[in-house]
mmCIF file as Biopython writes it, N, C-alpha, C and O atoms, coordinates in Angstrom:
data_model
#
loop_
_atom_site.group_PDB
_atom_site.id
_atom_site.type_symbol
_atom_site.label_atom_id
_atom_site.label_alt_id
_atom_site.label_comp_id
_atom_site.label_asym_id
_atom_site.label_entity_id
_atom_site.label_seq_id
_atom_site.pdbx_PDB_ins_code
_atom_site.Cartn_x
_atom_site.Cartn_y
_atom_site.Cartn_z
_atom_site.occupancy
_atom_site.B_iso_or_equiv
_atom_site.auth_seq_id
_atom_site.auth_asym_id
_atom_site.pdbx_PDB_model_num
ATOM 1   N N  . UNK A ? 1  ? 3.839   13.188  -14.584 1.0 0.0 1  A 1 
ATOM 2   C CA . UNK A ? 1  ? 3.835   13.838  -13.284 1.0 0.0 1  A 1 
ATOM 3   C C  . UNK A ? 1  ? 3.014   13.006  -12.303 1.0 0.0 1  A 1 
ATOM 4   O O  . UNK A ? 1  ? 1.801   12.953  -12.502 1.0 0.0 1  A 1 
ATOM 5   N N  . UNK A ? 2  ? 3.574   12.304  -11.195 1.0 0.0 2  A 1 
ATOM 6   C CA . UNK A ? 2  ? 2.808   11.753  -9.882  1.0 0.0 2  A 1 
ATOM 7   C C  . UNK A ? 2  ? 2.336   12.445  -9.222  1.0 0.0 2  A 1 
ATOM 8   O O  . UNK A ? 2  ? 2.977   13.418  -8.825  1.0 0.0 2  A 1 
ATOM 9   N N  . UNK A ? 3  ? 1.111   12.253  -8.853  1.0 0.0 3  A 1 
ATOM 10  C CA . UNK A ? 3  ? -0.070  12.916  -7.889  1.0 0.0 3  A 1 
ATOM 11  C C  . UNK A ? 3  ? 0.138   11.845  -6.547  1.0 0.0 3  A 1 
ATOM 12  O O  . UNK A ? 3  ? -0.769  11.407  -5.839  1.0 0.0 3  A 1 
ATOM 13  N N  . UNK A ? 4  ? 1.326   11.617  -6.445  1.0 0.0 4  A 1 
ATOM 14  C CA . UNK A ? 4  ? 1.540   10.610  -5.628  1.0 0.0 4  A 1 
ATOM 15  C C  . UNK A ? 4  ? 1.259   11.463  -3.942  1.0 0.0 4  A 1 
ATOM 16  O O  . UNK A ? 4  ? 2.215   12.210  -3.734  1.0 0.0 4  A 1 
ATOM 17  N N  . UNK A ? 5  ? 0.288   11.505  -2.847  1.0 0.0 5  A 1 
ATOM 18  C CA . UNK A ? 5  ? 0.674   11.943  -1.757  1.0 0.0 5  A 1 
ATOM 19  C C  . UNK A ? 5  ? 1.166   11.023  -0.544  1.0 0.0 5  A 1 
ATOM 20  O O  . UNK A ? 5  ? 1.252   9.823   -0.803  1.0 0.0 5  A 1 
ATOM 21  N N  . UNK A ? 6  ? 1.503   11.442  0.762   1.0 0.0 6  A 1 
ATOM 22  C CA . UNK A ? 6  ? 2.099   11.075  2.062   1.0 0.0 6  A 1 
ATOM 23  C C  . UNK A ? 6  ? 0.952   10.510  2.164   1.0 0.0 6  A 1 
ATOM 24  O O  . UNK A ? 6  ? 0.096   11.355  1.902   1.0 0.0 6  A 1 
ATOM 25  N N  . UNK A ? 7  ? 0.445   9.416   2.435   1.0 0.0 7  A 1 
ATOM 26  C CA . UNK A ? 7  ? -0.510  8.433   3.018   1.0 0.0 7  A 1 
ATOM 27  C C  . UNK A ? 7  ? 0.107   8.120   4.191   1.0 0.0 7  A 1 
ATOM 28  O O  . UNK A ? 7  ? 1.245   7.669   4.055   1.0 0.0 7  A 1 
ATOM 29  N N  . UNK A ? 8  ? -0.361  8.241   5.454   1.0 0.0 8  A 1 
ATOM 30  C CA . UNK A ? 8  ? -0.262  8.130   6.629   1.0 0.0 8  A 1 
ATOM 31  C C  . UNK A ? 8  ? -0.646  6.722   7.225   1.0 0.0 8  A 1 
ATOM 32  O O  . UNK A ? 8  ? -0.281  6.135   8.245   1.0 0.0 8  A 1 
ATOM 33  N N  . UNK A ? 9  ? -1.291  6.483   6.472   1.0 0.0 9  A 1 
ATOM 34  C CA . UNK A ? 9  ? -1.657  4.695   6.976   1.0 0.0 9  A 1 
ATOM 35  C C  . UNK A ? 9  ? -1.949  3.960   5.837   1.0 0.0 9  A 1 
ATOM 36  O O  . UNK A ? 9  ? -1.932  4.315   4.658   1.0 0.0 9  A 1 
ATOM 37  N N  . UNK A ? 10 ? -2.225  2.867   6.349   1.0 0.0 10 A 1 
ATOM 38  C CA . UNK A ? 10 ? -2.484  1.791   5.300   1.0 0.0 10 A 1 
ATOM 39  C C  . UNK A ? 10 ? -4.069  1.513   4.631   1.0 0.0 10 A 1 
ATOM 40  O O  . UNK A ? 10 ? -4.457  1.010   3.577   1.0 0.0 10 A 1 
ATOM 41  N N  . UNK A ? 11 ? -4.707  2.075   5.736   1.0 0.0 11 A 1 
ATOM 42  C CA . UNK A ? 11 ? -6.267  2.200   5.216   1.0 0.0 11 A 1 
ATOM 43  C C  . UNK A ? 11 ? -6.800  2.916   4.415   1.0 0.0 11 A 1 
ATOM 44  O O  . UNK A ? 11 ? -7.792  2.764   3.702   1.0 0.0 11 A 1 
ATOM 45  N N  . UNK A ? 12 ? -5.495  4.415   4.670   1.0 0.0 12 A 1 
ATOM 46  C CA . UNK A ? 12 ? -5.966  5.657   3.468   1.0 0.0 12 A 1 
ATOM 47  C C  . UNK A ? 12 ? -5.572  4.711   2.114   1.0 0.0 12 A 1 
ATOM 48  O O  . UNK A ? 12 ? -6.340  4.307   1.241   1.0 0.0 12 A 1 
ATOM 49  N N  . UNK A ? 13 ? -4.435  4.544   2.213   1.0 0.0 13 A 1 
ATOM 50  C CA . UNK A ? 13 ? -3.761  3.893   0.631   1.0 0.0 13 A 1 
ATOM 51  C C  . UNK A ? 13 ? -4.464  2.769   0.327   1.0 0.0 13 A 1 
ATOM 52  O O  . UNK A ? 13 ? -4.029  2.187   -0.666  1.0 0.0 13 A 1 
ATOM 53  N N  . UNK A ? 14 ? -5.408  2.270   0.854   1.0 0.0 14 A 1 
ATOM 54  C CA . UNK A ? 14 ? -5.900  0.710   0.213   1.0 0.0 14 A 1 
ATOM 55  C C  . UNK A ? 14 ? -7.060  1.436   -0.122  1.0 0.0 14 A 1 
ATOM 56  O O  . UNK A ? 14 ? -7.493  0.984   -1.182  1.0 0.0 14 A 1 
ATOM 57  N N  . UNK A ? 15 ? -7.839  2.462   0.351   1.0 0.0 15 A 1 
ATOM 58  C CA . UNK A ? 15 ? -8.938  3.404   0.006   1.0 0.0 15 A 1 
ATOM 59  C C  . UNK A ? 15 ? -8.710  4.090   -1.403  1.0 0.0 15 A 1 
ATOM 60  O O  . UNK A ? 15 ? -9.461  4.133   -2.377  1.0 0.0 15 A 1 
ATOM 61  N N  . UNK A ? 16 ? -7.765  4.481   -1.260  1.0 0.0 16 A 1 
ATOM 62  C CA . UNK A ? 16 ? -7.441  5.363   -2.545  1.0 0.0 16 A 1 
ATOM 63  C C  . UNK A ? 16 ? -7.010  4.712   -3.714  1.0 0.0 16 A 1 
ATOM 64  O O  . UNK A ? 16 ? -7.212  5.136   -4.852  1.0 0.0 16 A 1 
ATOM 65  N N  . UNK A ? 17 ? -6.198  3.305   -3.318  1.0 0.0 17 A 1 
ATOM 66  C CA . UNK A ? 17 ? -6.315  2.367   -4.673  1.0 0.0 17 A 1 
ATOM 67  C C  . UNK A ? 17 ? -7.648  1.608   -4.875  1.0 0.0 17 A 1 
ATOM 68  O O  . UNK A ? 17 ? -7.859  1.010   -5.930  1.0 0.0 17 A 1 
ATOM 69  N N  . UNK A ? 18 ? -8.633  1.635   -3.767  1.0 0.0 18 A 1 
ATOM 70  C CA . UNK A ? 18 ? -9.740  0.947   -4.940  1.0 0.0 18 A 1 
ATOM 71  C C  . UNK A ? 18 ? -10.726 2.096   -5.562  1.0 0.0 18 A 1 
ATOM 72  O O  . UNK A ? 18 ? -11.750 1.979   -6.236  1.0 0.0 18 A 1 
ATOM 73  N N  . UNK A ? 19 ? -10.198 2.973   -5.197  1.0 0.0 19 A 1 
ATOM 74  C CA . UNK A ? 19 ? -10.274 4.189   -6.277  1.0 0.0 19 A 1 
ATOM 75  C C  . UNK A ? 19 ? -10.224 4.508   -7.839  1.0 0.0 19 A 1 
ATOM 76  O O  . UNK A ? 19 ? -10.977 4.650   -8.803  1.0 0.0 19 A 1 
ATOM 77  N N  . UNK A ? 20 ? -8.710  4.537   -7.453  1.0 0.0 20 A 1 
ATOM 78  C CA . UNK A ? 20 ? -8.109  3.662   -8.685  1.0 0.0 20 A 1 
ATOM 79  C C  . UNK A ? 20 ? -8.161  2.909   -9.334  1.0 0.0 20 A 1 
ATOM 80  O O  . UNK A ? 20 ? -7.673  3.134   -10.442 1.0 0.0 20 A 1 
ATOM 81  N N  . UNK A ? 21 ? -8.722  1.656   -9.105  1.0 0.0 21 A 1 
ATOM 82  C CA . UNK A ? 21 ? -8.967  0.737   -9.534  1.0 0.0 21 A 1 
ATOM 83  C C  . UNK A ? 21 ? -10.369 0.808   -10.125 1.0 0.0 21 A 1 
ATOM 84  O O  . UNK A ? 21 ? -10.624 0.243   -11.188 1.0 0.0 21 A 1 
ATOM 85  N N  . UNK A ? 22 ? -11.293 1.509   -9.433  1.0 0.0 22 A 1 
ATOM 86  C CA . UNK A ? 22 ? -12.315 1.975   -10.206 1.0 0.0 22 A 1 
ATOM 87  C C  . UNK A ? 22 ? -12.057 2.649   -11.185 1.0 0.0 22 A 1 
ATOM 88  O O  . UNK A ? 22 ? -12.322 2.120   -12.265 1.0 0.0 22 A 1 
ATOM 89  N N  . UNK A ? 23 ? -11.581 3.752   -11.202 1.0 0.0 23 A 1 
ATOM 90  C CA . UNK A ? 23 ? -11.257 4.394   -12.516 1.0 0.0 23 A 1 
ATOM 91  C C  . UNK A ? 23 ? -10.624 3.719   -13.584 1.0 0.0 23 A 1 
ATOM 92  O O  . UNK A ? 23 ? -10.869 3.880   -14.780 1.0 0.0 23 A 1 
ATOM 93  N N  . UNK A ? 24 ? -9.921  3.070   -13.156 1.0 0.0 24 A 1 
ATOM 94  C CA . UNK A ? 24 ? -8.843  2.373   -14.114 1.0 0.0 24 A 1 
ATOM 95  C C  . UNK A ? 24 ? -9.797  1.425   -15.266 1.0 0.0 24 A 1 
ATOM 96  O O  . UNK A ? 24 ? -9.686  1.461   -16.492 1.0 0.0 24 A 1 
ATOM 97  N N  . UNK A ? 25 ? -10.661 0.663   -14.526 1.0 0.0 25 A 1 
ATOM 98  C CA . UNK A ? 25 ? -11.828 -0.142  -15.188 1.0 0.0 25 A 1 
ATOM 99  C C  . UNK A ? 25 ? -12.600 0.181   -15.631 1.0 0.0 25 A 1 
ATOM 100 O O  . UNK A ? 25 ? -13.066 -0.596  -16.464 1.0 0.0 25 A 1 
ATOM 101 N N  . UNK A ? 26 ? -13.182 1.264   -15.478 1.0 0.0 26 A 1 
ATOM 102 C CA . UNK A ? 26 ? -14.220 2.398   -16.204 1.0 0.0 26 A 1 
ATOM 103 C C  . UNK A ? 26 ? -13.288 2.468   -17.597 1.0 0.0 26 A 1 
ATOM 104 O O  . UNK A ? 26 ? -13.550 1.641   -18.471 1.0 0.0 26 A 1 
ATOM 105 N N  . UNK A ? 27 ? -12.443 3.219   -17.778 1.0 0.0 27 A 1 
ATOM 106 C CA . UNK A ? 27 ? -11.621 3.474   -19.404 1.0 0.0 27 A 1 
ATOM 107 C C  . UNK A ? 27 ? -11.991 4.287   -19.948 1.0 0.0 27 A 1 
ATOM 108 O O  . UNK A ? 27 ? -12.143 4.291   -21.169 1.0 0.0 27 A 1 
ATOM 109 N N  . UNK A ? 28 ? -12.394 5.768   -18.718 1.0 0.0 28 A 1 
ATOM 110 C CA . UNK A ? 28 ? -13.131 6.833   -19.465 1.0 0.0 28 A 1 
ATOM 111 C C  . UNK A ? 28 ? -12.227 7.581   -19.237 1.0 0.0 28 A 1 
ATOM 112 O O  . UNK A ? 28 ? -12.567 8.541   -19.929 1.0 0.0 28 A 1 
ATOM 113 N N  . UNK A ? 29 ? -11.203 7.893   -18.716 1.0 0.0 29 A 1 
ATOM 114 C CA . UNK A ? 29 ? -9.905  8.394   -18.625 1.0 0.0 29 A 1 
ATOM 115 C C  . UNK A ? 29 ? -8.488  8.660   -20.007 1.0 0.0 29 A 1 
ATOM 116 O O  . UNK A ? 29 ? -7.900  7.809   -20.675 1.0 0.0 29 A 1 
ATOM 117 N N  . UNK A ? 30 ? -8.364  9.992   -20.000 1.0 0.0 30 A 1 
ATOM 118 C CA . UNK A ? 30 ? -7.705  9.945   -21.943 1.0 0.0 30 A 1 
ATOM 119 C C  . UNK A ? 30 ? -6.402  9.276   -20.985 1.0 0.0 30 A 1 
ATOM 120 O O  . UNK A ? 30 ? -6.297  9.197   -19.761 1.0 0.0 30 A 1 
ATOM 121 N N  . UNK A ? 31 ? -5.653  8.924   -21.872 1.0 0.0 31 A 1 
ATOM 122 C CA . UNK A ? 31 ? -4.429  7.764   -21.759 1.0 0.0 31 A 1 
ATOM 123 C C  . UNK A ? 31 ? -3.573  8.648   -20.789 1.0 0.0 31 A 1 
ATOM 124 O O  . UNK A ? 31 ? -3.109  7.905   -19.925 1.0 0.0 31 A 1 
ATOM 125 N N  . UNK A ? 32 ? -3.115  10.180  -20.563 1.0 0.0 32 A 1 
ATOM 126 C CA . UNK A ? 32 ? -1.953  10.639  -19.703 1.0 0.0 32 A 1 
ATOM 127 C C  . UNK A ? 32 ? -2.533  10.441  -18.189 1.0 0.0 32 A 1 
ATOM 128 O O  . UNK A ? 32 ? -1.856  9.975   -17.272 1.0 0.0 32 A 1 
ATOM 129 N N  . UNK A ? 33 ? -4.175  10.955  -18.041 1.0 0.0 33 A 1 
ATOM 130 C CA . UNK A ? 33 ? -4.642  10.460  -16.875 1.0 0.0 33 A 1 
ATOM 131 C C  . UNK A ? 33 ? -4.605  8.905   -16.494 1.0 0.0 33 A 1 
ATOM 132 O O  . UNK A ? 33 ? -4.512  8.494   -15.337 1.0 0.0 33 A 1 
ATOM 133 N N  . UNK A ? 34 ? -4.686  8.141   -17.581 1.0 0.0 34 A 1 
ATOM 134 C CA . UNK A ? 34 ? -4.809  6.444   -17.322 1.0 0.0 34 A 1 
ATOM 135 C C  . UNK A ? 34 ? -3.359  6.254   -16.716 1.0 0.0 34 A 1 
ATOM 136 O O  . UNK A ? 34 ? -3.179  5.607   -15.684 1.0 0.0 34 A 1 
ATOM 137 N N  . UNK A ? 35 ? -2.177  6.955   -17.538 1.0 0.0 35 A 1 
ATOM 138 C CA . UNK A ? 35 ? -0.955  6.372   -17.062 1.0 0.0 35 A 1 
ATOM 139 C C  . UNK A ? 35 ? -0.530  7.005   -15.712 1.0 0.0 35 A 1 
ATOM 140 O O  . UNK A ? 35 ? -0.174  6.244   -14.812 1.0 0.0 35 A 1 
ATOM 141 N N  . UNK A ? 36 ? -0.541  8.318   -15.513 1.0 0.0 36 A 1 
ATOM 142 C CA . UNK A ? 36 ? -0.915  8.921   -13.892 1.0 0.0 36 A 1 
ATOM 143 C C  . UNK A ? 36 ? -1.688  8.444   -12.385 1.0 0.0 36 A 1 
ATOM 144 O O  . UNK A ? 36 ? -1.515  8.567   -11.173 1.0 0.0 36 A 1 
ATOM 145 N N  . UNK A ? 37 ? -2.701  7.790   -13.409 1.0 0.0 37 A 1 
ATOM 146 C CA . UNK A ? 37 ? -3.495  7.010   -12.224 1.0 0.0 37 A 1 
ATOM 147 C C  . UNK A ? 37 ? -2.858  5.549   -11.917 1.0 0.0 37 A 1 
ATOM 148 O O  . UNK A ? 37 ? -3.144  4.939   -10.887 1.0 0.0 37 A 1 
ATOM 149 N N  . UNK A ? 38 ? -1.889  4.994   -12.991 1.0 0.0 38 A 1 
ATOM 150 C CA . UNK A ? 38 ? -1.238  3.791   -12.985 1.0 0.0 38 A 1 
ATOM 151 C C  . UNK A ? 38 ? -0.208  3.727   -11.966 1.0 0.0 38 A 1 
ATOM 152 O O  . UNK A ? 38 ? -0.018  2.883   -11.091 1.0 0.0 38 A 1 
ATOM 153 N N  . UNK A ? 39 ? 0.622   5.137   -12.351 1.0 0.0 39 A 1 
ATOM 154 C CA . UNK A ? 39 ? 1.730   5.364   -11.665 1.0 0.0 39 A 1 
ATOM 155 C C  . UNK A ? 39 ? 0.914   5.626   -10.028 1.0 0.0 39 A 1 
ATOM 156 O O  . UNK A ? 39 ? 1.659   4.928   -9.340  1.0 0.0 39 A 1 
ATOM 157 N N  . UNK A ? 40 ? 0.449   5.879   -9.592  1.0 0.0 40 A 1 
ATOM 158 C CA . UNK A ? 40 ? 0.431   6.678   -8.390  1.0 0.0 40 A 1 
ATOM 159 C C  . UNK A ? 40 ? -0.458  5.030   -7.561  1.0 0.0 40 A 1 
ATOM 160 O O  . UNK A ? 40 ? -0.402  4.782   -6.357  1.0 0.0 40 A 1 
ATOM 161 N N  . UNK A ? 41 ? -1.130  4.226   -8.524  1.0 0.0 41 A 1 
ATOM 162 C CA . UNK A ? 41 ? -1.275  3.067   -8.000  1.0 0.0 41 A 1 
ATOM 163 C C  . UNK A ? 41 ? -0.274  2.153   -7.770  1.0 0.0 41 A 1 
ATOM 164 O O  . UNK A ? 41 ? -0.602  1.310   -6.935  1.0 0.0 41 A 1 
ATOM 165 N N  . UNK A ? 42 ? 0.887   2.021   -8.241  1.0 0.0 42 A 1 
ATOM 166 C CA . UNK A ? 42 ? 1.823   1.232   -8.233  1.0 0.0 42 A 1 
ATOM 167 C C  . UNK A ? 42 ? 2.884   1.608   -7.149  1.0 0.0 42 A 1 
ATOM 168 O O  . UNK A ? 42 ? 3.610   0.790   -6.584  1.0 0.0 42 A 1 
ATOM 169 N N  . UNK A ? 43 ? 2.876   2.843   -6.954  1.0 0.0 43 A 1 
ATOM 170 C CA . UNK A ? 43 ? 2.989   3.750   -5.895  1.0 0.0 43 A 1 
ATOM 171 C C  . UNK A ? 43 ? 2.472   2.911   -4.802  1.0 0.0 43 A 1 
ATOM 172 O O  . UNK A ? 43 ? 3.180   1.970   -4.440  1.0 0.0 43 A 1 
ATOM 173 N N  . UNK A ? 44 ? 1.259   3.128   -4.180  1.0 0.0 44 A 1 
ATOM 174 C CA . UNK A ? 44 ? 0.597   2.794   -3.281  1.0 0.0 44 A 1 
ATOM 175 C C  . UNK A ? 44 ? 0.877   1.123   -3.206  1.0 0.0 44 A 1 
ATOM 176 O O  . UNK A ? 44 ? 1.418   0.668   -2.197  1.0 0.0 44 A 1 
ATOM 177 N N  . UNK A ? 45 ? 0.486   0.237   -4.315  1.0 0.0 45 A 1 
ATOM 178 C CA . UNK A ? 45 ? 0.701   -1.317  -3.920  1.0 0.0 45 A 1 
ATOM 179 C C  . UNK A ? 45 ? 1.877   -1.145  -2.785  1.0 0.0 45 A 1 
ATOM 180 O O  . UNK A ? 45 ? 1.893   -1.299  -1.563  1.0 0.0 45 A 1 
ATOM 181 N N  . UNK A ? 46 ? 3.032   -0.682  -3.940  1.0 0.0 46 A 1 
ATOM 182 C CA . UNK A ? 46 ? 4.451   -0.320  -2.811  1.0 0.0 46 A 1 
ATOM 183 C C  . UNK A ? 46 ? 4.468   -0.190  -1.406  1.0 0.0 46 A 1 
ATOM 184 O O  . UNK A ? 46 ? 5.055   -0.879  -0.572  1.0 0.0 46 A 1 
ATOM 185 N N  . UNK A ? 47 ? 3.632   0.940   -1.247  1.0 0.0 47 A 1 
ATOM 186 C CA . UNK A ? 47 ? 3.681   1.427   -0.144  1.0 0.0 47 A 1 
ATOM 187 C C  . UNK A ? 47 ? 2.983   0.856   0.925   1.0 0.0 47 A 1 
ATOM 188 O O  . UNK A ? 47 ? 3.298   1.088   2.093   1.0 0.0 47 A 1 
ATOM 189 N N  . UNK A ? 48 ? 1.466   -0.340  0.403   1.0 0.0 48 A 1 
ATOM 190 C CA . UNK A ? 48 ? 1.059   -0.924  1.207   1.0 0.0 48 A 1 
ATOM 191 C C  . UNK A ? 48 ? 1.704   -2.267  1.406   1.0 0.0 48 A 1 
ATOM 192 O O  . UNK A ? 48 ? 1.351   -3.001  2.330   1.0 0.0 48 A 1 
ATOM 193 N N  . UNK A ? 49 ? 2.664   -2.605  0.532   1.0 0.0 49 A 1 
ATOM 194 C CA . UNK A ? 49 ? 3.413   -3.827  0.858   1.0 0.0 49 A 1 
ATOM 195 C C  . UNK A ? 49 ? 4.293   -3.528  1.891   1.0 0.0 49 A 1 
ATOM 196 O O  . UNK A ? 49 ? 4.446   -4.443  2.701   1.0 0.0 49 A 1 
ATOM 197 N N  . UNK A ? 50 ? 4.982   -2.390  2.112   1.0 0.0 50 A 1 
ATOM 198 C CA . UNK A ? 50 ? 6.035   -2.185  2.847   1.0 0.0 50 A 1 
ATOM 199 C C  . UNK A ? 50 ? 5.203   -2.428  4.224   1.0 0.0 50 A 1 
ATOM 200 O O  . UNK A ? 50 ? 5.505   -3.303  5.035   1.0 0.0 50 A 1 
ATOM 201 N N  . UNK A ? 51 ? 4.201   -1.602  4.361   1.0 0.0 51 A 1 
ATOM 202 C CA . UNK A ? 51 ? 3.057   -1.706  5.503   1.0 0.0 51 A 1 
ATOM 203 C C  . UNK A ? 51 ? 3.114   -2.885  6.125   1.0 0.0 51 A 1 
ATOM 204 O O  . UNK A ? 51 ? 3.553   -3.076  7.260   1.0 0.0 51 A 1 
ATOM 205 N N  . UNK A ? 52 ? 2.615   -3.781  5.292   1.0 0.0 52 A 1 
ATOM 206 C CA . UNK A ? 52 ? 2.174   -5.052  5.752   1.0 0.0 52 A 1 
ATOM 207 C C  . UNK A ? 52 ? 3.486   -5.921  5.883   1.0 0.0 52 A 1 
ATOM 208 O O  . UNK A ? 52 ? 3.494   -6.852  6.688   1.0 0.0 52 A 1 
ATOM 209 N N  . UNK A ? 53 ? 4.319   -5.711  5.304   1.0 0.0 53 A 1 
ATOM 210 C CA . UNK A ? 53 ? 5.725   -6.700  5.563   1.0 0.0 53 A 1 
ATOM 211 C C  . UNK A ? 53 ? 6.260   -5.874  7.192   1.0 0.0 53 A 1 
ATOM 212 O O  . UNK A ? 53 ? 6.746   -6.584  8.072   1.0 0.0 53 A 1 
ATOM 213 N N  . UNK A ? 54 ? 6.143   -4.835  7.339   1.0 0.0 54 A 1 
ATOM 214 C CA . UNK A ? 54 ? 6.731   -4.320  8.806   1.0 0.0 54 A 1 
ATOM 215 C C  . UNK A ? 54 ? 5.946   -4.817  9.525   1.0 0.0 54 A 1 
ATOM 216 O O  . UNK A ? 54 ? 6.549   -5.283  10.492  1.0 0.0 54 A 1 
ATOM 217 N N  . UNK A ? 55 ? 4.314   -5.073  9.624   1.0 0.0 55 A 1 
ATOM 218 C CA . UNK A ? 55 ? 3.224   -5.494  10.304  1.0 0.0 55 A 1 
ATOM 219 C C  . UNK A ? 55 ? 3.633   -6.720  10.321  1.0 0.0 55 A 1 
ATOM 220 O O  . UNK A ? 55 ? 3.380   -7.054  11.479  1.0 0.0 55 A 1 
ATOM 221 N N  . UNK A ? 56 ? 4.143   -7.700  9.755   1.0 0.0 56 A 1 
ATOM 222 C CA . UNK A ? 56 ? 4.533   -8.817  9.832   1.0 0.0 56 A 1 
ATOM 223 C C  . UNK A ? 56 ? 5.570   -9.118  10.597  1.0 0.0 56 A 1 
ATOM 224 O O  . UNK A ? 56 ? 5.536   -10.100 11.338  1.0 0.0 56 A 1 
ATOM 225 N N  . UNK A ? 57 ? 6.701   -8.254  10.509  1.0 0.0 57 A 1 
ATOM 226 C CA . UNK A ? 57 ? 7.928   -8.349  11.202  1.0 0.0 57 A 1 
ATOM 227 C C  . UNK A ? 57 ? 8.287   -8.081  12.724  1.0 0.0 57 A 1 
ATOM 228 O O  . UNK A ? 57 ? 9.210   -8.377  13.483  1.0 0.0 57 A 1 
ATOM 229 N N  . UNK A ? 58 ? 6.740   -7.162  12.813  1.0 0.0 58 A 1 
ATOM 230 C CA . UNK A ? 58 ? 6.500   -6.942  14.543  1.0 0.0 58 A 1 
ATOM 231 C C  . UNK A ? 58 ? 5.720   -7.933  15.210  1.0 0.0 58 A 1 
ATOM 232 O O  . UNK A ? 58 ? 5.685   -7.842  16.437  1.0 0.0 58 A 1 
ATOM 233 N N  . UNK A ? 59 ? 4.922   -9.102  14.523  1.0 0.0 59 A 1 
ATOM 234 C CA . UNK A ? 59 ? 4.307   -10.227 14.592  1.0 0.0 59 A 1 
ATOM 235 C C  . UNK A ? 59 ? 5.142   -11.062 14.811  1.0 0.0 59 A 1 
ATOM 236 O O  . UNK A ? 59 ? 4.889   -11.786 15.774  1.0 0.0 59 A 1 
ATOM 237 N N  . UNK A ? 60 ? 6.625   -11.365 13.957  1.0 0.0 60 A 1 
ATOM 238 C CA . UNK A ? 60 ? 7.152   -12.752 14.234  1.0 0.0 60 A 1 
ATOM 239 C C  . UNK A ? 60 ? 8.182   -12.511 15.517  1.0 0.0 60 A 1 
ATOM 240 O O  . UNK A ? 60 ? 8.665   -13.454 16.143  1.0 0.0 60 A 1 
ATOM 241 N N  . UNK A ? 61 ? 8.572   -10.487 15.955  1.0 0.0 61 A 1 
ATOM 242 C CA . UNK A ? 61 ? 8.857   -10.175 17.108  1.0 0.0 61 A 1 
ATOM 243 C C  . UNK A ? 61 ? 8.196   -10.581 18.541  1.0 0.0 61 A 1 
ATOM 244 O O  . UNK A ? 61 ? 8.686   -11.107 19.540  1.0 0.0 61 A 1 
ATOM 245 N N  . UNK A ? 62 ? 7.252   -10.250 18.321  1.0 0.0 62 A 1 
ATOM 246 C CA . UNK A ? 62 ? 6.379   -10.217 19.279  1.0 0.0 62 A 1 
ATOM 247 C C  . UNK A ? 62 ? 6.065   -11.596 19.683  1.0 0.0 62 A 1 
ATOM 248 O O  . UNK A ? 62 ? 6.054   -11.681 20.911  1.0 0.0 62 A 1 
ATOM 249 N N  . UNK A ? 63 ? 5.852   -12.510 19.193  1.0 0.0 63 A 1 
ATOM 250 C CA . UNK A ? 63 ? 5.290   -14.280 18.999  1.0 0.0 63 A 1 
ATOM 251 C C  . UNK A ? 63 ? 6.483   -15.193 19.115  1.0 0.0 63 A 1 
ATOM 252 O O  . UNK A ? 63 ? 6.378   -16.373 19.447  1.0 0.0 63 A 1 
ATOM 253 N N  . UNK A ? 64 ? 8.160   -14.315 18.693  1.0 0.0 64 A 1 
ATOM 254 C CA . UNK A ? 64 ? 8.683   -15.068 19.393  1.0 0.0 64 A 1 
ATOM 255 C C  . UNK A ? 64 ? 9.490   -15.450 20.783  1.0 0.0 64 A 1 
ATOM 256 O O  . UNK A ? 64 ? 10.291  -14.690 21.327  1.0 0.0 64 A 1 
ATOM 257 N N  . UNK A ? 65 ? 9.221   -16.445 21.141  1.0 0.0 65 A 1 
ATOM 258 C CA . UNK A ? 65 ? 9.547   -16.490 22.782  1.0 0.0 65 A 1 
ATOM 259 C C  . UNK A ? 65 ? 10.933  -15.819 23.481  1.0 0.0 65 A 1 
ATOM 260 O O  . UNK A ? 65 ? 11.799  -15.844 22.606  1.0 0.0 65 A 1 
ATOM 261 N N  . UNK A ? 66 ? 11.459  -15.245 24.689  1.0 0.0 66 A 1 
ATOM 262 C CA . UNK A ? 66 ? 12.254  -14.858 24.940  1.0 0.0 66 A 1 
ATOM 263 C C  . UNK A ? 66 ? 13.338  -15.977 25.348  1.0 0.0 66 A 1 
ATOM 264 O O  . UNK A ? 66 ? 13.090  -16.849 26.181  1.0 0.0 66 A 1 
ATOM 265 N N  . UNK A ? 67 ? 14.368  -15.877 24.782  1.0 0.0 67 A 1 
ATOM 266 C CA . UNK A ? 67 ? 15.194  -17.066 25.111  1.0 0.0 67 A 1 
ATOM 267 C C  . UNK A ? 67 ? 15.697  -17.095 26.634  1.0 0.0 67 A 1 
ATOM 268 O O  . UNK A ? 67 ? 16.499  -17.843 27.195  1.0 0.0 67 A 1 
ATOM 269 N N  . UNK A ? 68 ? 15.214  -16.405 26.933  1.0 0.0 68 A 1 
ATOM 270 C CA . UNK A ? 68 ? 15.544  -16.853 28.732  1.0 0.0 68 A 1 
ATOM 271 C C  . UNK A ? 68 ? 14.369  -17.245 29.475  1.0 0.0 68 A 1 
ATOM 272 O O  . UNK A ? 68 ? 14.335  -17.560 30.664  1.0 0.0 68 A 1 
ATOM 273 N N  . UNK A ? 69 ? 13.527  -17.201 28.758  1.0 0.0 69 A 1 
ATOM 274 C CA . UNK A ? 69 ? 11.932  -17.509 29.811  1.0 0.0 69 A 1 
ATOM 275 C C  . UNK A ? 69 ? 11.774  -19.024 30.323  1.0 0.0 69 A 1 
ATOM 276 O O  . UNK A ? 69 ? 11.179  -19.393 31.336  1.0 0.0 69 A 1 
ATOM 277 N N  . UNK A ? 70 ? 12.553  -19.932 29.233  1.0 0.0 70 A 1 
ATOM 278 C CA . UNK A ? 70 ? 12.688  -21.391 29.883  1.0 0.0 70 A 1 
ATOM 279 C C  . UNK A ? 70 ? 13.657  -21.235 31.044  1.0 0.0 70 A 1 
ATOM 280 O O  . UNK A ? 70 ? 13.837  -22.368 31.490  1.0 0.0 70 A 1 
ATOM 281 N N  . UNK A ? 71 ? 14.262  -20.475 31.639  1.0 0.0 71 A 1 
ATOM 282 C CA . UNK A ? 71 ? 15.631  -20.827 32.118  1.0 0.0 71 A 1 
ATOM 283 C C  . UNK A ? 71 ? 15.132  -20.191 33.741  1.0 0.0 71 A 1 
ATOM 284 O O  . UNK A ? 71 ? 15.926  -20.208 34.682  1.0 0.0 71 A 1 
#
């Protein structure tokens, strides 16, 4: 079962995976919580990749020149 929630930005989800990531390294977690906390991190990588690839895509928008501005 994913405890996966709506993260609204990218700061909550990079917050909440080094969360995760704390826990995960600790190893005091019985194995259904370890694999729950896995899932819902792998989750988030996801979700902050998508983030940052759209953040990127409004960057190479934005930066590139309008083809009529030479003219």
């Amino acid at each position: 079962m994913s405890r996966m929630k709506e993260y609204k930005t990218y700061e909550e989800a990079v917050e909440r995976l080094s969360r995760i990531v704390t826990l995960l390294e600790t190893g005091d977690q019985p194995l259904e919580e370890t694999l729950a906390l896995f899932e819902e991190g792998t989750q988030l990588t996801a979700f902050c990749y998508g983030k940052l690839k759209d953040a990127q895509q409004k960057i190479k928008i934005l930066t590139i020149p309008e083809e009529n501005e030479n003219e």
